[in-house]
N, C-alpha and C positions, 0 to 999 in steps of 0.2 A: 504494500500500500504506500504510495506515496504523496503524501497531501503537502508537503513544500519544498520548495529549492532548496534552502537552506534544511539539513537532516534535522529532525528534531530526534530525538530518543525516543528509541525502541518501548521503551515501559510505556513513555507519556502517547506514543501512537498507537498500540495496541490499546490502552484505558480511552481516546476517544473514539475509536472502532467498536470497543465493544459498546458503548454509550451510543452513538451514530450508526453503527450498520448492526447490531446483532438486538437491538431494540426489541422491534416488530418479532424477530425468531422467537427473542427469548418470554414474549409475551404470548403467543402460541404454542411452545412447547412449554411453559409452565399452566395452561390453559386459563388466562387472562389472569392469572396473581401474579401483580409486579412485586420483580424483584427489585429493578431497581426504577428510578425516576426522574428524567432527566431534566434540570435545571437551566435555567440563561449561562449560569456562571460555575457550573458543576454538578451535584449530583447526590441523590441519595441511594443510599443501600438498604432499600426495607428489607431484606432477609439478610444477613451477613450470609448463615449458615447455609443458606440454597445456593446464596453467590459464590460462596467457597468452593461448593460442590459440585457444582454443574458449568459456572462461568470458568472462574481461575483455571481449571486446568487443560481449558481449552484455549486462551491464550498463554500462559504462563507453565513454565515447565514445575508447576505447584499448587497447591490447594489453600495455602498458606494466608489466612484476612491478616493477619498482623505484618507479614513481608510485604502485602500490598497497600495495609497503612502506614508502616515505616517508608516504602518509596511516593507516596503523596507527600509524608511528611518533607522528604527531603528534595521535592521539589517544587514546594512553598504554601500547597495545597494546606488550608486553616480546617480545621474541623468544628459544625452546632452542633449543638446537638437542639434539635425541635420536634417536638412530641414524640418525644421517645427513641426518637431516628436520626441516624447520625449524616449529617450533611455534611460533602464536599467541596469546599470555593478555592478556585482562583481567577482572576480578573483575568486572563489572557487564556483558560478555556472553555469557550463560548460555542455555545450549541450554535452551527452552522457557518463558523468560525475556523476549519480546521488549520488552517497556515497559519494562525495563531499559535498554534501548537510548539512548532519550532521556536519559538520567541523566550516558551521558559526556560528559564536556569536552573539548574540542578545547585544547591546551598553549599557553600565552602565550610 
């Protein structure tokens, strides 16, 4: 998948792939319980536990919710939490936005 000139990271392009193209899939093969829910500026995980199981390791060579919120954390991604569900923001990943993607930095 290549969504800009400049390479952005493999992690951060596979996380708006699965948010942008496996959307629709993932709402039909869990038959209409979203797992997750996609935001202007990021993202919620209603299921951790489904997303661990069924997403992660179909892009990630892992299952692992803590290894893919330690790599949000370190590429500037803020975590709410609101009602009960834990939202993901960063201001340069924007739903329909994706060469924005390239733009983030990975935290020194």
């Amino acid at each position: 998948t290549n969504y800009s000139q400049k390479k952005a990271p493999a992690f951060l392009l596979k996380t708006y792939e699965i948010l942008e193209v496996e959307m629709d899939h993932l709402e039909t093969s869990i038959r209409g319980y979203s797992v997750l829910e996609r935001v202007e500026t990021g993202f919620v995980i209603k299921s951790p536990d489904r997303f661990a199981a069924e997403v992660l390791p179909v892009y990630f060579k892992h299952n692992n919710m803590h290894s893919f919120i330690r790599q949000l954390n370190m590429y500037g991604f803020s975590k709410k939490r609101t009602r009960g569900q834990n939202y993901y923001h960063h201001s340069l990943f924007i739903k329909g936005q994706p060469h924005l993607v390239s733009e983030i930095q990975r935290k020194v």
